[in-house]
N, C-alpha and C positions, 0 to 999 in steps of 0.2 A: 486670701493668703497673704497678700503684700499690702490690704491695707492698714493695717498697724504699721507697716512701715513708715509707709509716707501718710498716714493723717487719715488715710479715708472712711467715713462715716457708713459709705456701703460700695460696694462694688459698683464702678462706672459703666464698665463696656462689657454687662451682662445681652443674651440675647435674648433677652425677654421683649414681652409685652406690656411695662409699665410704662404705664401713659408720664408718670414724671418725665421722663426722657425723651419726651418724645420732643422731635427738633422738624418744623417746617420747613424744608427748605423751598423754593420757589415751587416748583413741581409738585412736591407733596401740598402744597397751599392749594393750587389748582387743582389739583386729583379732590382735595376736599372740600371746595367751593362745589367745584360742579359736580358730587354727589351729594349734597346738600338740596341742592337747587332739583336734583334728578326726584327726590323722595318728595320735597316741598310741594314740586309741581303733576305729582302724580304721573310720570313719565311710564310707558312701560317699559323699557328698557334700555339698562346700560351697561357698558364695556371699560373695564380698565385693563390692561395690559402693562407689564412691567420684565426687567430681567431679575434672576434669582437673585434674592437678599435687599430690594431694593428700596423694601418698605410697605408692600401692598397691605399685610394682615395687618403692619401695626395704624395704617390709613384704615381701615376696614374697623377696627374697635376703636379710634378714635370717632369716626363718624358714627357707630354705635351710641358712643356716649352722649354722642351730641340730637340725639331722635328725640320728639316729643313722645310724651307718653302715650299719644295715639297713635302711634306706629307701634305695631309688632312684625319684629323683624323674626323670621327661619333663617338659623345661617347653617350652612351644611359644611362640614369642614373639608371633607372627604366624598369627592364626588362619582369616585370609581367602582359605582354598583351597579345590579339591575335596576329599569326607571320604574320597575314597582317599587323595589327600594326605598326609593328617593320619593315615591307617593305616599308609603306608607309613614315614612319622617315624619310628610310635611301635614298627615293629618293624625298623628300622636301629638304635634305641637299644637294644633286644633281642637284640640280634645276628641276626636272621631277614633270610636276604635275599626281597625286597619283588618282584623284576623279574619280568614274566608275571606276577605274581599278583593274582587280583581282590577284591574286599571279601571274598567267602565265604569264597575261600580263605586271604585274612591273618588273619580275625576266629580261625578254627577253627587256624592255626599263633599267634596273640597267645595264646589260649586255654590250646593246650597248653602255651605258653613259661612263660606266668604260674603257670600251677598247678605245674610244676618249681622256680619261683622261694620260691613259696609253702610247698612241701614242706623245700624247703633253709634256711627261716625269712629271706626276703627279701620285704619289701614294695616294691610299686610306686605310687606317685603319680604322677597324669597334671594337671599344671599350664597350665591355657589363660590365658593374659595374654590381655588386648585382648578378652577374650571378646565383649563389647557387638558385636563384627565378624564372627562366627558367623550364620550364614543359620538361620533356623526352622528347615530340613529337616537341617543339619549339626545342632545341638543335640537333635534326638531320636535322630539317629543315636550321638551322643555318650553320651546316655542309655540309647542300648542297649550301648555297653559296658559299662554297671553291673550287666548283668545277667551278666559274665564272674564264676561265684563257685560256690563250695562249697558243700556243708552247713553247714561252720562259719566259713567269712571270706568277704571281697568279696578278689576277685582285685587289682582295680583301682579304687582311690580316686581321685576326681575333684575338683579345685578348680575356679570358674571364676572369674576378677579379671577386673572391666570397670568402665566408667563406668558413671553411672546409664541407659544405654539399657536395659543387660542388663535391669536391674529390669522395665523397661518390657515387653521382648520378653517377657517368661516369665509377664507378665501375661495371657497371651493363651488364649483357652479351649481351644485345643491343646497347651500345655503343662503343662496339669494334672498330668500324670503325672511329670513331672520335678519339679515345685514340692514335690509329693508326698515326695522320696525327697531333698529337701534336707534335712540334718540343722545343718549350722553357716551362718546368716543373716547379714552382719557389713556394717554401714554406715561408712568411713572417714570422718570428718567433718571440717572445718579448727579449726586450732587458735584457742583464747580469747586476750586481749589480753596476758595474762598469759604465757601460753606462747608468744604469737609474740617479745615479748623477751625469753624463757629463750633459746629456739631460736638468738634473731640471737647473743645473747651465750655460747651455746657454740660453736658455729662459730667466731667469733672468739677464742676464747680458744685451741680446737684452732689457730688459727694464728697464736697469740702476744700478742695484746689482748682488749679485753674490749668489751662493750658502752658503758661510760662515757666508755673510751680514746678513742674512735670517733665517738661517735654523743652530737651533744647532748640534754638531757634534753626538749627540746621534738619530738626526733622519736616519741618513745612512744606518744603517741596517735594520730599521722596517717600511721604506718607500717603500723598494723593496721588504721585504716580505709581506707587506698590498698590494703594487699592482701588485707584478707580473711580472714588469718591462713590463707593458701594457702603451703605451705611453696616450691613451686616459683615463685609470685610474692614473694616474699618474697626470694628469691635474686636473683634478676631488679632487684629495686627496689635493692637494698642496694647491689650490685656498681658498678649506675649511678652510683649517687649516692657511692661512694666514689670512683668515676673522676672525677667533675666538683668535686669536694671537689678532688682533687690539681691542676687542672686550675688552680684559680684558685686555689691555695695555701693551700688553710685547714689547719686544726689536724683539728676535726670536722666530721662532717656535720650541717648544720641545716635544723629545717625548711623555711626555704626551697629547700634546697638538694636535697632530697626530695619538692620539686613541682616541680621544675625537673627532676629524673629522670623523676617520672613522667609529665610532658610532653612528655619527648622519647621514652619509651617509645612512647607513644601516638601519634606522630608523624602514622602512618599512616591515623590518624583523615580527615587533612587529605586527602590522595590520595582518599579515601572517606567521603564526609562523606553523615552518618544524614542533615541536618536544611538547608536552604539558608539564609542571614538574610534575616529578611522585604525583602521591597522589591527583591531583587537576581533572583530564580528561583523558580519555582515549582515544589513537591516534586513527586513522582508519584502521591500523593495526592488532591492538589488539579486537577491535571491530567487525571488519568480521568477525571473527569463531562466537564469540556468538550471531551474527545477522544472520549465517545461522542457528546455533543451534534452536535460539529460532524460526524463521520460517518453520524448521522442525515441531517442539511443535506443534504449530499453525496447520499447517497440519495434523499431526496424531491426534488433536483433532477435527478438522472439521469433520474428516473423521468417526472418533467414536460417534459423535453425529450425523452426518447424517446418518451415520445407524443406530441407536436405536430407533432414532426419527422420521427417514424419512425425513430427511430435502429436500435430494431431490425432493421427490414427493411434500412438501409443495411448494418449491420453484415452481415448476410450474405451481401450482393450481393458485398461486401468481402472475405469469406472464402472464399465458393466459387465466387467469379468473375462477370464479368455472364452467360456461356453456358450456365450449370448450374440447374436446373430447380428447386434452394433460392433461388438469387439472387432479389428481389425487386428492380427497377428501378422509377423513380421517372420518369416523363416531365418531360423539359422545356422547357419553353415561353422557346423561341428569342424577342425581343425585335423588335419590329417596326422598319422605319427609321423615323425620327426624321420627322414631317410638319411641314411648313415652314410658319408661320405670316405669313398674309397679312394687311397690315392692311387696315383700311376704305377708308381716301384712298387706300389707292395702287389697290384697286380701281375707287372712285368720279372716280381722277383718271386714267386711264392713259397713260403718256408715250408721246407718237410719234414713231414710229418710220420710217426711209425705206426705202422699198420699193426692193426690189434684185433689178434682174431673177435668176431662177435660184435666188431663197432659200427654202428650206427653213423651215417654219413649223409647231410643232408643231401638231397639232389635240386636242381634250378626251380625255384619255386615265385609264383605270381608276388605281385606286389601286397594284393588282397590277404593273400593264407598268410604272407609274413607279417602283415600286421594283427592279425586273428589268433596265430599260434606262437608255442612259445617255441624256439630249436633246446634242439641238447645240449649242453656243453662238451666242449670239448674232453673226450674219453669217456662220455657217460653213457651207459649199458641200458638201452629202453625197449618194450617191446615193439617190435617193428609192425605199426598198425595202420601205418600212413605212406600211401606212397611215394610220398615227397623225401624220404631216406631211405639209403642205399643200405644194407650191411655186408659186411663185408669178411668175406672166408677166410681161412689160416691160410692160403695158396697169394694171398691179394698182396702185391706188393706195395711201396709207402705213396700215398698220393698228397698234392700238392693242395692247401684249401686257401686259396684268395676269397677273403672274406669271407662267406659262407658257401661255397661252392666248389667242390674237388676240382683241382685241374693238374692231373696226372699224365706226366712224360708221356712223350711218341713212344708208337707200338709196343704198350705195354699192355697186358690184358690179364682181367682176371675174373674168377667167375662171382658171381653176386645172385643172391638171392633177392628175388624180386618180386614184390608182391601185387596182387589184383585188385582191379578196386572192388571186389568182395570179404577181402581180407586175407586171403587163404596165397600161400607162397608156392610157384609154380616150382618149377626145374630149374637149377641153376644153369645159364649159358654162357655161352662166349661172349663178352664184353667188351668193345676195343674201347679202350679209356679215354684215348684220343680224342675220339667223336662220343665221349660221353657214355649215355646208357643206351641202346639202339638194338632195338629188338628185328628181328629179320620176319619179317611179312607185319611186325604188329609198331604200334607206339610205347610208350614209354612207361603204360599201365597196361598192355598186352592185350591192348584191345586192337581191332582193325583196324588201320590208318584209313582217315576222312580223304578218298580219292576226286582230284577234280576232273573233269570230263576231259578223256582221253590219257587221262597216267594209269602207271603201273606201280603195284605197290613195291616200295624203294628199300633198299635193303642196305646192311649196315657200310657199306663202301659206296652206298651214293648221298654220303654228307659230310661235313667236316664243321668243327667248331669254329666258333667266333666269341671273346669276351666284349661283352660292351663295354665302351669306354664312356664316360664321362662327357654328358651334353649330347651323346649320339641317340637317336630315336628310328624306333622301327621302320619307319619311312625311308630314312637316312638309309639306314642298312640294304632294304630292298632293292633301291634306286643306286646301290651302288655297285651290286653285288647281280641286277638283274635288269640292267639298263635299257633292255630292248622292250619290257613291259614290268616297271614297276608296283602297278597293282596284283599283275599276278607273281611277281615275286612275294607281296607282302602276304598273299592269302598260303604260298608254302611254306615260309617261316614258320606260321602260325599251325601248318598244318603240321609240319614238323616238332613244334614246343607247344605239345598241347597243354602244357602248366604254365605258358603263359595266358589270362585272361584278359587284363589288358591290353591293347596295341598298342595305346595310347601312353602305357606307362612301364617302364622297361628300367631296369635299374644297374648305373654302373658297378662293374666287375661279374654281373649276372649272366652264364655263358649259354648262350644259342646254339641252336643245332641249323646249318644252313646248306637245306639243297646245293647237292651239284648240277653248275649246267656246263655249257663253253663258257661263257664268259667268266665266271665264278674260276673256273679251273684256269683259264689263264690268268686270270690277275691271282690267283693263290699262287 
């Protein structure tokens, strides 16, 4: 593109393999003497090593060229096959055909081809480029074709060109035997400062300019330290920087102009960047301690809530269902209704109310039935089928209802219909209001009063009420009210308020019926 520009005949720092270009420097001299000398002398094998770009394939076809026409060389460009592969190559270049046949029987048809080769005064070289890409197990098999050979020559001479891996792999204590039977060593090395501008200025000159024509004299030194004195980076930096020369119309390339190439070489840095600038990202360096720290975290909290919580055992119930005998369920405690909070005054004041023939009046009922049943409202007319409500006759004067529970003035009475727990409504009786509903020989549903050993059954002038108050419990009440033996106070309460079922659960403003004893009667 740029050399109509400047003069050029052809492109200088293409990265081909014409041999015009090619530039000796000290090293490539060497690397090509002693494979020279390696094939002259019927050596069986040699080793070159080099780093990427540094000239090994274009040394490999130079020495090519330079073979007499008794040498047939195999060069393999690509060595990363099976070693059938690589057998079947090297006898298609033999003329042997390869199909159906397996390593024994190629190595024993290579065998006989070579030593006919060998009679008729023909040598063979077998050239592996890229070698560094050869598996352990191909390289001793490779090894054992050196063992194709006479009394007096090696049938099959062997080169291998690689990067410095190869060195690495043959270091290896199974390749002893091979290291063994290397006869030519040869390290390719890049070129001095000196040689990298011989290099640029014969290129150029093969396409019509020179180094000086081209290239100011301040690129000399920072051409060889941008490449290295790597001849394939060398091509790479040069071409650039002659395109962006054109680009903005100079005469030559200058060093800036040659940082500016190798910037945009490197472009790709930016897409993939080694290092982040402080303050914006944190590298992945910095990052692993506190990606295992906080996986720590995570762990010791899983762990602390699977044991508090049992996550474990949820997690199974979760996987194998709650009916499978892995599941492990967890009970749960359904939430009680809400108990309604009565204050003081509106028990100590209670509003009255007008008595209404035919009304229906709850009477003291468990904590259980109150949450199970619905009450009346206030003035609603229902059939009387429970005996947890009172109703109440035209004769009934107005009673007093804190919260859900009549509590009608001293020595008032009146008569109430009161039903069994069969359903059926007995006799209406005398009722002192006082002391509630109190049936004389029976309880509260007209059955038999539950006698403890040695009572007599208690009739309606051996009780008197009590409202619970707020925090007070059956215990409380007994022990207060029966101080000489609080357990047996507690079992007559109870014998007394057969609609309480719990003891345990007693609700303020809910009024009791409480044995007379002495001490009851003096403290009232």
């Amino acid at each position: 593109m740029y050399n109509s520009y400047f003069g050029f005949f052809c492109s200088p720092f293409e990265n081909t393999l014409d041999q015009r270009f090619l530039f000796l420097s000290g090293s490539h001299a060497e690397v090509t003497g002693a494979l020279l000398y390696f094939v002259q002398e019927k050596k069986s094998f040699a080793l070159v090593c080099g780093d990427v770009g540094t000239g090994k394939t274009m040394i490999i076809h130079h020495v090519l060229s330079r073979l007499p026409r008794s040498v047939q060389p195999i060069l393999i460009p690509y060595p990363d096959v099976e070693y059938l592969e690589i057998l079947r190559y090297i006898a298609r270049v033999l003329k042997i055909n390869p199909e159906g046949k397996g390593v024994l029987e190629l190595t024993d048809k290579l065998k006989a081809r070579l030593t006919k080769s060998s009679l008729a005064g023909r040598q063979v070289v077998l050239i592996i480029d890229e070698a560094h890409l050869l598996s352990i197990s191909n390289l001793e098999n490779v090894r054992l074709l050196s063992n194709i050979e006479t009394t007096e020559d090696k049938l099959l001479q062997i080169l291998l060109v690689g990067q410095s891996e190869l060195g690495l792999n043959l270091r290896g204590k199974g390749m002893r035997q091979l290291r063994q039977r290397i006869n030519i060593n040869q390290i390719l090395s890049p070129m001095s400062p000196s040689e990298t501008i011989k290099y640029i200025d014969q290129r150029l000159k093969i396409a019509g300019s020179s180094f000086d024509k081209s290239f100011a004299p301040d690129c000399k030194k920072p051409v060889y330290e941008i490449t290295g004195g790597v001849p394939r980076s060398i091509n790479r930096l040069c071409d650039t920087a002659l395109l962006i020369c054109m680009i903005e119309k100079g005469n030559k390339v200058t060093g800036r102009i040659l940082k500016k190439a190798h910037d945009a070489l490197n472009s790709d840095a930016i897409l993939a960047p080694t290092e982040s600038k402080p303050g914006m990202f944190l590298s992945v360096k910095k990052l692993k301690p506190a990606l295992a720290g906080g996986a720590l975290v995570l762990l010791l909290a899983l762990g602390f809530l699977g044991y508090k919580g049992k996550l474990g055992e949820n997690l199974k119930g979760w996987m194998y269902g709650p009916g499978s005998p892995e599941a492990v369920t967890t009970p749960v405690k359904k939430p009680l209704p809400p108990v309604p909070e009565v204050k003081s005054e509106e028990i100590s004041k209670p509003p009255e109310v007008e008595i209404v023939p035919g009304l229906v009046i709850p009477l003291a009922i468990s904590p259980a039935q109150e949450s199970l049943e619905v009450l009346p409202k206030e003035g609603e007319f229902v059939e009387n089928k429970d005996a947890r409500f009172m109703k109440i006759d035209e004769a009934s004067p107005s009673l007093g209802e804190p919260g859900r529970h009549p509590a009608p003035p001293e020595e008032t009475q009146a008569n109430a219909q009161i039903p069994n727990t069969n359903g059926e409504t007995t006799q209406s009786q005398t009722v002192n209001v006082d002391e509630k509903i109190t049936i004389e020989g029976g309880n509260q549903n007209g059955d038999a009063q539950d006698l403890l050993p040695g009572e007599k059954a208690l009739g309606p002038s051996d009780f008197f009420t009590l409202t619970v108050k707020k925090g007070e419990a059956l215990r409380k009440i007994a022990a207060r009210w029966f101080p000489e033996d609080p357990a047996f106070g507690e079992k007559s309460i109870l014998s007394a308020n057969p609609l309480v079922h719990d003891k345990n659960r007693i609700l303020a403003g809910q009024i009791l019926r409480i044995p007379k004893s002495r001490e009851a009667e003096s403290k009232k």
